[in-house]
N, C-alpha and C positions, 0 to 999 in steps of 0.2 A: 290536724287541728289540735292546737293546745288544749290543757284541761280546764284554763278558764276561759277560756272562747267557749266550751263543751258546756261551763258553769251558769254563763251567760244566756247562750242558747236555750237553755234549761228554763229560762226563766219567762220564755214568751210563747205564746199560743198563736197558731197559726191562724191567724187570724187579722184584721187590723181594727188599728186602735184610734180613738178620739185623741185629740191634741195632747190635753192635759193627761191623757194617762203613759201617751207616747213620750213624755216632758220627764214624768215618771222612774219609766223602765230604761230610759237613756242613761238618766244616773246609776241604776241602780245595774243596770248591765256593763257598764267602763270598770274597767280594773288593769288600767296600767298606774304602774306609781306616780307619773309626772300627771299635770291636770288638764286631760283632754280638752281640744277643741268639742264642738259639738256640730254637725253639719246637718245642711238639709239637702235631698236632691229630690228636683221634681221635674218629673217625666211630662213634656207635653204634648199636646197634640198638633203641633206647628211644624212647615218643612222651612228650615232655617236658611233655605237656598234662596229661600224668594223673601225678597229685600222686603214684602209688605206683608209678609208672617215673622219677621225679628221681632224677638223680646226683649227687651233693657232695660233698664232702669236702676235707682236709687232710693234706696227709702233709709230713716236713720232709726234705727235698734234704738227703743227707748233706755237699753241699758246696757248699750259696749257689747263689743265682740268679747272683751277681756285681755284683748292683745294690745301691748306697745308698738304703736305702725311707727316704722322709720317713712318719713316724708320728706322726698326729692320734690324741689322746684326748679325750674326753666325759668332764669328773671333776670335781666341788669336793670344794672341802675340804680332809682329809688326803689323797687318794685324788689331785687334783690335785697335792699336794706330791710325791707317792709319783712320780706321772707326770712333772714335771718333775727329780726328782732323777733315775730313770732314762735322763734325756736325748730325751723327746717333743721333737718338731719343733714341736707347735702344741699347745698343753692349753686347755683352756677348756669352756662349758654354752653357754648362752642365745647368749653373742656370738661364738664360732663356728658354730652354727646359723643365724644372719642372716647371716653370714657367706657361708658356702653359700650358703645359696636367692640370694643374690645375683649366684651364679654363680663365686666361687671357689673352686677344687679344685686346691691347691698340696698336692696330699699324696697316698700310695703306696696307705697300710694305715689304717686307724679302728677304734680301741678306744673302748669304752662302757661305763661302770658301771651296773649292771643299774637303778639308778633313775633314771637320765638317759632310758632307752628311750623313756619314754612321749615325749618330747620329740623327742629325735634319730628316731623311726619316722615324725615329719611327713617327714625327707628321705627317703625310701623310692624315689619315684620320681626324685629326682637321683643318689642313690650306688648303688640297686640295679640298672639296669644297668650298670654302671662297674666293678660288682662291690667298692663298696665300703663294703657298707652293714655295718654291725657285725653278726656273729649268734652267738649263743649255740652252735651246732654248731662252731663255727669255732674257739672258745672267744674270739671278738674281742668279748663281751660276759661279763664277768668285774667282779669285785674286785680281781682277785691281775693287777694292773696291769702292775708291774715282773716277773713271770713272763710274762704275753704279750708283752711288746715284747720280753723275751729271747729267745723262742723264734722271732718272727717273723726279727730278726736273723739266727738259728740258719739258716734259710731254709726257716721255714716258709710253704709256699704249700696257699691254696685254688682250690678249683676244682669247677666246677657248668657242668652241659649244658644248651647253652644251646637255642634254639628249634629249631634246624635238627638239633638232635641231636650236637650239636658241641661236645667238648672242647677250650679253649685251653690250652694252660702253657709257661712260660719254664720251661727245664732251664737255662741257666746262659749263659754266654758261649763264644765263636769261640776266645777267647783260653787257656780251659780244659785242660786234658789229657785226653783221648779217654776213659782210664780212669775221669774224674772225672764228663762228659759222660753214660760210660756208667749208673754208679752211681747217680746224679741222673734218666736217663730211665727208669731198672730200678724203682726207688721210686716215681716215679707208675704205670707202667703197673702194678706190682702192686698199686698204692691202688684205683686205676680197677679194673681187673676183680675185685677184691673185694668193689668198690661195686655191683656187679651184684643189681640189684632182683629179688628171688622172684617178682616178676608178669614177666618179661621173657623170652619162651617166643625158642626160634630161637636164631639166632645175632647175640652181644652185640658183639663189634669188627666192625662193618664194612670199615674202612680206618684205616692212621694213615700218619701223614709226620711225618718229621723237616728241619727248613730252618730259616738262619740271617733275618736280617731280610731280609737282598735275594737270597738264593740261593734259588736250584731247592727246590722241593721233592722229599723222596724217599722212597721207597715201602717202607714196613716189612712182614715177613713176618709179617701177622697169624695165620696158623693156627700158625706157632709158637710165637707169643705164646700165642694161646690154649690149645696145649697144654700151656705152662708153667704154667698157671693152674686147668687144671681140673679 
């Protein structure tokens, strides 16, 4: 262990923390020189095998992840024109398809026009664990083209549990204001425990953390959370 990982460590009590002071020690424990992401991961209480304990959803960061998403669309036609006048990174059918399976993935988000599917659902096994297979829940599988790239901008993010029962998401950047930090992690955790499947007996947050890219992780007061929620 480095001496500011050591520096970092130093700085948190073994213990967990309320939101806002978790929002806090995230900044104040990052110290690499480039401006960390910030992540959340929350442990739940669901077996992700049984198709009616999956978790998913979208909800939009009232203020940005902080990241410039490169945006891929699936669209001919006028639907492709609509995609490039909005400002897609990459637009294209068939030759971005081959494209992929070739093993190219220069892009953040994928949109798809709902007649492309049958095509684009051969990549399933390259973009869905990547998490970046277009779906209809997400609304990343649309017509209203230039409305979903708007709103991904906007900073909408998805998010789905994955094997081990584990929730990922980017809340924003190091660089952020705590207030904004706080706003951004309030918004998912209220998405997530909404998301709460009617088969899901017991208790739904096991554990969450808040940590930048290279800092500590740290330990959120889940039974507050979940009193806020239930």
């Amino acid at each position: 262990m480095g001496k500011k990982m050591k520096a970092s460590l130093g700085k948190l009590q073994s213990r967990q923390y309320g939101l806002k002071d978790a929002v806090e020690l995230v900044r104040q424990t990052a110290y690499a020189k480039f401006d960390e992401s910030v992540d959340m991961a929350l442990r739940l209480g669901v077996d992700p095998k049984r198709s009616d304990q999956m978790v998913r959803g979208t909800t939009v960061l009232p203020h940005g992840t902080g990241k410039k998403l490169r945006i891929l669309v699936f669209a001919k036609g006028e639907k492709e024109q609509e995609a490039r006048a909005a400002g897609a990174d990459h637009v294209g059918a068939e030759d971005l398809i081959e494209k992929i399976k070739g093993g190219w993935m220069e892009f953040d988000q994928a949109i798809a026009t709902p007649d492309l599917m049958g095509a684009v659902g051969k990549l399933g096994k390259l973009l869905g664990p990547r998490g970046l297979m277009p779906n209809p829940k997400a609304g990343t599988v649309t017509f209203e083209i230039a409305k979903a790239m708007a709103e991904i901008r906007k900073g909408r993010v998805e998010y789905k549990v994955e094997k081990a029962g584990i929730v990922h998401v980017s809340i924003g950047k190091v660089s952020f204001e705590a207030q904004r930090l706080y706003e951004n992690a309030h918004s998912i955790l209220e998405s997530v425990m909404k998301a709460r499947p009617a088969s899901c007996k017991g208790r739904y947050l096991m554990s969450a953390t808040l940590s930048s890219t290279m800092g500590p992780g740290i330990r959120l007061d889940t039974v507050a959370i979940a009193k806020e929620w239930s």
